[in-house]
Every structure is written in C-alpha cells, then in structure tokens.
N, C-alpha and C positions, 0 to 999 in steps of 0.2 A: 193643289200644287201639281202642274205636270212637270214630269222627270222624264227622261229620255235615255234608252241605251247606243251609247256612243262604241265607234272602232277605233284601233288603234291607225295613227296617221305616219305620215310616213316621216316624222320626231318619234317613233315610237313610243309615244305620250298614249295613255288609255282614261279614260273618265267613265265610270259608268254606274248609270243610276237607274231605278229601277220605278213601275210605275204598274203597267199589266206587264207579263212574262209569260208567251206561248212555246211552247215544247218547242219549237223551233226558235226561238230567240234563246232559250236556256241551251240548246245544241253549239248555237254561235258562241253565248257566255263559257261552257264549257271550252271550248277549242279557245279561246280566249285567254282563259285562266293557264293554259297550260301552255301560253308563248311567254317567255323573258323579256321581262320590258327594259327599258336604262331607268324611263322614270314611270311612275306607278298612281294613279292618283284614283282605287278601287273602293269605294263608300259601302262596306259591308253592314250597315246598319241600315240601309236605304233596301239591301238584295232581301234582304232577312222576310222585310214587308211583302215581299212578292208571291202570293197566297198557297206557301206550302210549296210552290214550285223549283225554290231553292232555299237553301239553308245554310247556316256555316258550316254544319256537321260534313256538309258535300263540297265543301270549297276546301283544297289544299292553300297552306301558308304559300304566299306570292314570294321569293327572294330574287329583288332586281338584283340584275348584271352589274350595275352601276348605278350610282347616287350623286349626281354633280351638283356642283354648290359654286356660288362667288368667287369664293375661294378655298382653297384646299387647308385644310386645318394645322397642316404640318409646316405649312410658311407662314401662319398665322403669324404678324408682329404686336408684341404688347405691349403698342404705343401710349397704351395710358400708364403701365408702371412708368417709364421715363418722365411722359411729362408732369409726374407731380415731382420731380428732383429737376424742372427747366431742361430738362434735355429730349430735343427733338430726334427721331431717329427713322430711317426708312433704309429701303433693302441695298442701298448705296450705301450706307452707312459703313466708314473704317475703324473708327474709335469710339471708343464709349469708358469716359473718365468718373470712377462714382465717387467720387474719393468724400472723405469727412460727410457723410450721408446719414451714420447713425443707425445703418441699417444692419440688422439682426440676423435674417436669414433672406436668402432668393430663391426662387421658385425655380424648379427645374429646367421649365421650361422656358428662362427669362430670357436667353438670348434667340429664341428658335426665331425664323425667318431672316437673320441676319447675315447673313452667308459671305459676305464680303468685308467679314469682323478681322484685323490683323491687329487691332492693339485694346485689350480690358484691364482698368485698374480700377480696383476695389479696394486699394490702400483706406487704411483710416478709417473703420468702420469698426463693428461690433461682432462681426459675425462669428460664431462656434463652430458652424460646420456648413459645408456647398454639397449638396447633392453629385450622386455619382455621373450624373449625365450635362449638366449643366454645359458642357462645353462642348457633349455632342452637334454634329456635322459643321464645325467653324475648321473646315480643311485650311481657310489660311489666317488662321492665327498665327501671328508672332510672338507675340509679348503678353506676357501675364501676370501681372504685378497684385500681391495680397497681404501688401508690408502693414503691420500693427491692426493684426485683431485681435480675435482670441480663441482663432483656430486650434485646437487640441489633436486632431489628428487629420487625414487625408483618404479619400475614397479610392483604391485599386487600382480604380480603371478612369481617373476622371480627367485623364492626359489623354488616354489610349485615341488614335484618330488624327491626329493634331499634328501630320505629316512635316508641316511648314515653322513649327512653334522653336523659337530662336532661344528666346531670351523670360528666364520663369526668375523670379523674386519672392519670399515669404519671410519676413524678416520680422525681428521684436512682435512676435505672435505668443509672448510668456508672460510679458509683464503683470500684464493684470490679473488674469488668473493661475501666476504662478505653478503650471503645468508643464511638466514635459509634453511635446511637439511628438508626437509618432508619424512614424513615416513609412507607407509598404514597401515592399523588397522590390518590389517592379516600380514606381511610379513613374522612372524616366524612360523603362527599358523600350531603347528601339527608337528615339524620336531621334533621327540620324539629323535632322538641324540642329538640334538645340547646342547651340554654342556658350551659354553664360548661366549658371546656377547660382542664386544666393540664396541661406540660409540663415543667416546670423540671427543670435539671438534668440532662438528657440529652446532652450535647456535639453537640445535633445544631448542624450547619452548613449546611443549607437547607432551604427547605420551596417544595413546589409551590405555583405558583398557582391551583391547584384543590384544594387541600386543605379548604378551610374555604366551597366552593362550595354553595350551597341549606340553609345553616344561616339560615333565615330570623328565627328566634326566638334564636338565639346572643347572651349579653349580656357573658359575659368571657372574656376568652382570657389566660393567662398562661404565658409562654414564657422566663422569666427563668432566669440563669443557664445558658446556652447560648454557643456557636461561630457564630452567626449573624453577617454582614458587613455582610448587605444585605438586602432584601425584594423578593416580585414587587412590581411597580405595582398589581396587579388584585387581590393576595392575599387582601383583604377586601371585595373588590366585591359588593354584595347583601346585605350584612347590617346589613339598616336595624335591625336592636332591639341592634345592640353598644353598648355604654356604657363598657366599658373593658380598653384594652390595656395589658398587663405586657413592658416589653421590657430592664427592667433586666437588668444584669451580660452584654450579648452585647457584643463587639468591633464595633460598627457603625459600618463608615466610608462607607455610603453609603444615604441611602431617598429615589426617588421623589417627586418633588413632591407626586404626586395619592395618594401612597397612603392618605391618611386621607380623599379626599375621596368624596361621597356616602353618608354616614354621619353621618345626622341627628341619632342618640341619643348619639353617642361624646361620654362627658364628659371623659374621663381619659387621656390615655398617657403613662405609667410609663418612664423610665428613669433610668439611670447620673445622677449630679450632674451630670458631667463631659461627657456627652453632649446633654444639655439643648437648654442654648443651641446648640451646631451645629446642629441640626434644627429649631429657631424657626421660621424660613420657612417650613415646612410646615402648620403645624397648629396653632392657640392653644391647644387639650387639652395640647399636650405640656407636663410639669414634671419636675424632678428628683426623682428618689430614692435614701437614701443603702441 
C-alpha cells in the first residue's frame, strides 16, 4: 500500500500519511505539526509505522482554530420532534400550537433554531415542569400560553431574555395534581412588554412583592380563583399603564391600604360580590363580581 506525505494547501486542509520518512520529511512533518489548521485530517496510526522515526510520544496534541460543519449546532432545528405531532416547522417559523399533545416533558432544547418564534402554546398537556432555558434566544416571543397542566412550579430565569414577550398565560395548572403553583419573586421582573398576566386557577397562596416589579407597560393582571389571604402593600408599585385587577374567587381577609395606590390608569378591580364592600376603603375601582 503506497501512502504519501501531503502539505498543507491553501484550505489549509492537511492529510498526511506516512510510508518511508527521511530526517528531512520528519523536519517538514515537524514544522507542520506546529502550524494551526481550521481543519485537520492527521492519520497518527499511519506516522507511528514510520520506522522509529516518529512517534506519538514526539507529536504534541493538534487543537484546530476551528471546526466547520453544515451546519452549526446551535441553529440546529428538531424537525423530527414536530413532525411526529403534524407540525411542520423551519426558521421562518412564527407559531408553533402543541396544544392537547399529551406530552409530558420537552427538551431544553426544543425550540432552538427558531428565532422568528412570537407565539408557543403548550396548553392542554401533561407537562410538571419546562426546563430553565427552554425559551432561550426567542428575542421575539410574544405570547406564551401553558393553560391546564400540571405545572407545580417555574424555573427563575426561564422568562429572562424575552425583551418582546407581551402576553403570558398559565391557568387551571392545580387541578389534577391538586398542588399549590410556586412562583419565583423575579419571574416577570424587567420584561417592560409584557402587557397581560393570567394566573387563575393555581391554588397559589402568595405572591412576592417583587414579582410584577418593572413591568412598566403591564395593563391586566388576573389571578382569580386562587388561595390568596392577603397581598404585599408594594406588590403593584410602578405599574403606572395597569387598568385592571382580577382578584375574584381568593379567600381574602386582609389588603393594605395603599395597595392600589399610585396607579394612575387602574380602572377596574375585580372581585368576589361578597368581598366588595369589605375593601371599599381602599380604592373606588374596586366592584363586585359574580
């Protein structure tokens, strides 16, 4: 079998195999070894044969510059989860509907390559929990809808990013496994779109007073049908464009004086018939609802 030692070409592509090797071709192989290739294609099991005149013991590890490929891994799309639920998807892609799917959990990296995502609904599924990154680099998400799982709680940071994200939904995520809903102190902070919160239906029973912190553009929140007692005093401080609170069907036997106050736009808040009048003192927006 003749083998031949090749040079690097002007791809700076290297191939090199080995066959006889005189002290002057191991000189060239050396100064060789020690140029940085982009791509690399060095057959050390081939040099090894070359009778004592090199060895791996005398070869340093080669670490190319660079490694290019088809395609880069980090756009990679995973058009085969889609298509076994019928849905076609490519990097035009705006909407991606899963809803009634069945499905249990998704893989972190389920939306990655999709970059021109503004509307995910994952309504109507099974799922306990989304990975903290799942929604990583979708800069123009809108809408996020994850009404009746059986989500138990929420990752940190799995907003964080999401510059453009309007409109978030999570609603009757209790029923089935009959669970309080946890929610971290930060999950909205800072997404200055987001205009529409729904909650309902979660049994949750408190919420931090920094939850709804730098939603400056936020205009409805609705948290109805929940375990809530009480409210922080500051819980909506800053959110001069709110217009209307949903706080019907919670057990509330106590709010804050101020807590509606410095909230210019607030037309409306929403509760129980029966709770109405208790909370008069506070706020002229407040009216019953059955």
């Amino acid at each position: 079998m003749e083998q031949n030692i090749g040079s690097a070409t002007s791809s700076n592509k290297c191939s090199i195999n080995a066959h006889e090797i005189s002290d002057n071709i191991v000189n060239k192989l050396t100064s060789l070894i020690n140029t940085k290739f982009t791509e690399l294609d060095l057959k050390l099991e081939n040099v090894i044969q070359a009778k004592g005149k090199i060895t791996t013991q005398n070869i340093n590890p080669i670490t190319p510059n660079k490694i290019t490929s088809s395609q880069d891994s980090s756009t990679k799309i995973n058009k085969q989860f889609f298509a076994q639920y019928g849905i076609t998807v490519d990097e035009n892609t705006t909407e991606i509907s899963l809803k009634y799917k069945e499905i249990i959990s998704l893989p972190e990296n389920i939306f990655q390559g999709l970059k021109k995502l503004e509307t995910i609904d994952l309504s109507n599924n099974k799922l306990t929990f989304l990975q903290e990154g799942i929604f990583q680099g979708l800069s123009n998400l809108k809408s996020i809808m994850l009404d009746i799982n059986n989500l138990k709680s929420l990752p940190e940071r799995l907003l964080r990013g999401l510059s453009n994200l309007e409109f978030f939904c999570m609603r009757y995520n209790s029923y089935e496994n009959n669970q309080t809903i946890i929610l971290p102190d930060n999950i909205f902070n800072n997404l200055s779109n987001l205009r529409t919160i729904y909650l309902d239906s979660n049994k949750i029973t408190s919420l931090s007073e920094r939850i709804f912190q730098g939603l400056t553009n936020l205009e409805q929140i609705q948290i109805t049908d929940n375990k809530l007692k009480t409210l922080p005093e500051r819980i909506f401080s800053g959110l001069s464009s709110l217009k209307t609170i949903q706080l019907n069907s919670n057990p509330l036997t106590y709010l804050p004086r101020s807590v509606f106050d410095g909230l210019p736009n607030l037309s409306t808040v929403l509760m129980s018939t029966d709770m109405a009048p208790k909370f008069s003192y506070i706020h002229s927006a407040i009216r019953g609802y059955d």
